[in-house]
C-alpha angles and dihedrals in degrees: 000000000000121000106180144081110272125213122210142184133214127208116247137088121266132206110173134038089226109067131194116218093234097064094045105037096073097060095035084059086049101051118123086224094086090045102056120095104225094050089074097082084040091065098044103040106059119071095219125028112181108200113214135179130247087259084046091246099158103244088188132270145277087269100047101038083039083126092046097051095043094051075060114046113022099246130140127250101230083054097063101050089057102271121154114292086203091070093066126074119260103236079053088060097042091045082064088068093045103096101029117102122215121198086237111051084220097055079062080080095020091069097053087065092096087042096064102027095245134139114210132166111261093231097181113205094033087100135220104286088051086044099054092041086063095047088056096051094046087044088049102048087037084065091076123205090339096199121207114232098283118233086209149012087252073050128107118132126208115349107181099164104182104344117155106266097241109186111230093232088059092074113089122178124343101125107136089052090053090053085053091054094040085056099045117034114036107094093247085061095072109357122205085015130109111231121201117183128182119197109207137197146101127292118285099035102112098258091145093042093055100053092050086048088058099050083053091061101030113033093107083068094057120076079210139355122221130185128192133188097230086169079118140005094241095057090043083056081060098037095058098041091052084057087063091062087060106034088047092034079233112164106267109278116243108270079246099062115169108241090246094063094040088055097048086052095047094047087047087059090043090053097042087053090055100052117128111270095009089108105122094076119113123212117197112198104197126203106001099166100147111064118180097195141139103310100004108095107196126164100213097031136102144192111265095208089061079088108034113103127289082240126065092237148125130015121308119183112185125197113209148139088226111099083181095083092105092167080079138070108239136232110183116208106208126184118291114266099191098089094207098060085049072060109050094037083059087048090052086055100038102044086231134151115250108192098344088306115137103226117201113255104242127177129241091252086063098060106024112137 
C-alpha cells in the first residue's frame, strides 16, 4: 500500500497558471488514470493525491476534487476520504474494478487484493473468469465467522469460519439423505435429547457439501450454527477458540496463541454450550478422518468428544471416512444410483454440456467433499 502523497498528470495544454475548471475537467474526466486497473489501490491508499497538470500546474487534490473523482469512479465519498472499506459490501467493492482494463485479464481480479485486505497466489494464464472464482472464495473464508444480529445472548445465526464456499447450485441429488438429516437433527426432532449424527463415506462423496446443504435448509431450526475444521487436532484447537471471540463478542486472538490461552477459550465455549436452556444450537465438525478412539491406535489421531460440551446437550453433525464412531448415529452416503445426477455433478466439474444444457464452471474447490 501506498503512504505517500501521489502526483499525477493529466494529459492537455495549458496556457495560463491560472486555470479555469472548465478547460481542464474535461480532460481530467478523460484521463486513463481512472481506467487502469492497478490505480485503484493508488487512489484509495494514500491519505493525500495532489493532481497536477503536464506543465505542473496543481489541478487540486483527492480531498478537494472528492466529488469529481467520485462522479468518476463510483466510489463513495466516505471511501475517499479514507473510511473503512469493510463497511461496504463486497459486490460494491468488486463493481469498482468493472470497467478498468488491465493489460493481463487476471490483474482485473489481481488488483482488488489491497481492496479487500487478501493475500492470494498471481497464477497467469488461469484467465479472468478462474482469477476472479478464487478471489471470491478468499474474500468469502477472510471474512471470518460473520455472525448474523443475534435475537438473543443463546443467538448467533450462521457461523460458518473458514468453511469451503459450495455454491448451492453445486449440489446435485442427495434428497433422501436431507430428509434424514431434516428428521433427526433439528432440536424439534428429539427434545431434551442430545443428537449426534455422523455423515460417512470416501473422499470425494459430497460429505461437506451435504451438511452445508442442510444448514441451508435448516438454519431457522438452530438457535446458531457453528462449523469447525476437525481435519486435525491441532486446526479444531483453532477452530473452537475462534468461536470464543464470537460467543463472548472478545477482540480476535493473535493466529500464535500460547496453549494456555487456546484451551481456556475452548473450555469457555464447551462450557457456554452447555448452559441450562442453550440446547437449539447446532456444531458441525468437518472432515474428522482420523479417529483415535477405543480400539483404533492412530498416531495423529484424537478422540472428538475431547471438545463436545460438558453437557449432553444440543445438535452435532460430524463429517468422516470413519464408519467406527459408534457414539453417533450414522447416515451412509453411498454412490449416486441415478445415473443423471452422476452426470450433472460431472458437468458441474467439468464445465460440460449435459443435454444441451449449459452447465456453470465451477472449481474443485466448489464441489470437494
Amino acid at each position: 500500500m501506498l503512504r505517500v502523497s501521489i502526483r499525477r498528470l493529466v494529459s492537455w495544454h495549458a496556457t495560463d497558471n491560472q486555470l479555469s475548471s472548465t478547460i481542464w475537467e474535461p480532460a481530467f474526466r478523460r484521463s486513463t488514470w481512472f481506467k487502469r486497473g492497478w490505480t485503484l489501490q493508488e487512489l484509495l491508499a494514500p491519505a493525500s493525491i495532489e493532481f497536477f497538470s503536464r506543465e505542473g500546474v496543481k489541478l487540486g487534490s483527492k480531498e478537494s476534487l472528492e466529488q469529481h473523482i467520485h462522479d468518476i469512479t463510483g466510489i463513495p465519498i466516505q471511501a475517499l476520504r479514507g473510511g473503512p472499506l469493510t463497511k461496504l459490501e463486497v459486490e460494491e467493492r468488486l463493481s469498482w474494478a468493472k470497467h478498468r482494463e488491465t493489460k493481463r485479464q487476471e490483474d482485473k481480479a489481481y488488483s482488488l487484493l489491497g481492496i479487500f485486505n487478501i493475500n492470494m497466489s498471481l497464477i497467469y494464464g488461469e484467465g479472468s473468469e478462474k482469477a476472479f472464482v478464487r478471489l471470491r472464495n478468499k474474500i468469502g473464508k477472510s471474512s471470518k465467522l460473520r455472525v448474523a444480529p443475534p435475537e438473543s445472548s443463546k443467538s448467533f445465526g450462521v457461523c460458518l469460519g473458514q468453511a469451503p464456499q459450495i455454491a448451492a447450485d453445486a449440489f446435485i441429488g442427495r434428497a433422501d439423505e436431507l430428509q434424514q438429516l431434516r428428521d433427526w437433527l433439528p432440536p424439534k426432532s428429539q427434545p431434551d435429547r442430545q443428537r449426534i449424527i455422523s455423515i460417512v463415506g470416501m473422499g470425494g462423496m459430497g460429505k461437506t457439501q451435504l451438511s452445508l446443504a442442510h444448514i441451508r435448509d435448516c438454519a431457522g431450526d438452530y438457535s446458531s450454527v457453528f462449523w469447525v475444521n476437525a481435519k486435525e487436532e491441532t486446526s479444531l484447537r483453532h477452530s473452537m477458540a475462534d468461536l470464543s471471540a464470537v460467543v463472548f463478542h472478545e477482540s480476535a486472538g493473535p493466529a500464535v496463541q500460547s496453549v494456555d490461552d487456546e484451551k481456556l477459550k475452548i473450555d469457555k465455549v464447551r462450557r457456554w454450550l452447555s448452559e441450562p436452556r442453550n440446547d437449539q444450537w447446532l456444531l458441525i465438525f468437518d472432515n474428522y478422518d482420523d479417529p483415535r478412539l477405543l480400539g483404533m491406535d492412530s498416531a495423529t489421531g484424537y478422540d472428538i468428544r475431547a471438545y463436545f460440551p460438558h453437557r449432553a446437550q444440543g445438535s452435532i453433525l460430524i463429517t468422516t471416512r470413519s464408519p467406527r464412531l459408534l457414539f453417533a448415529k450414522q447416515l451412509p452416503l453411498k454412490k449416486l444410483e441415478d445415473v443423471e445426477q452422476s452426470l450433472a455433478i460431472l458437468a458441474v466439474g467439468s464445465g460440460r454440456k449435459v443435454d444441451g444444457g449449459e452447465i456453470k464452471k465451477m472449481t474443485k474447490s466448489d464441489y470437494q467433499g
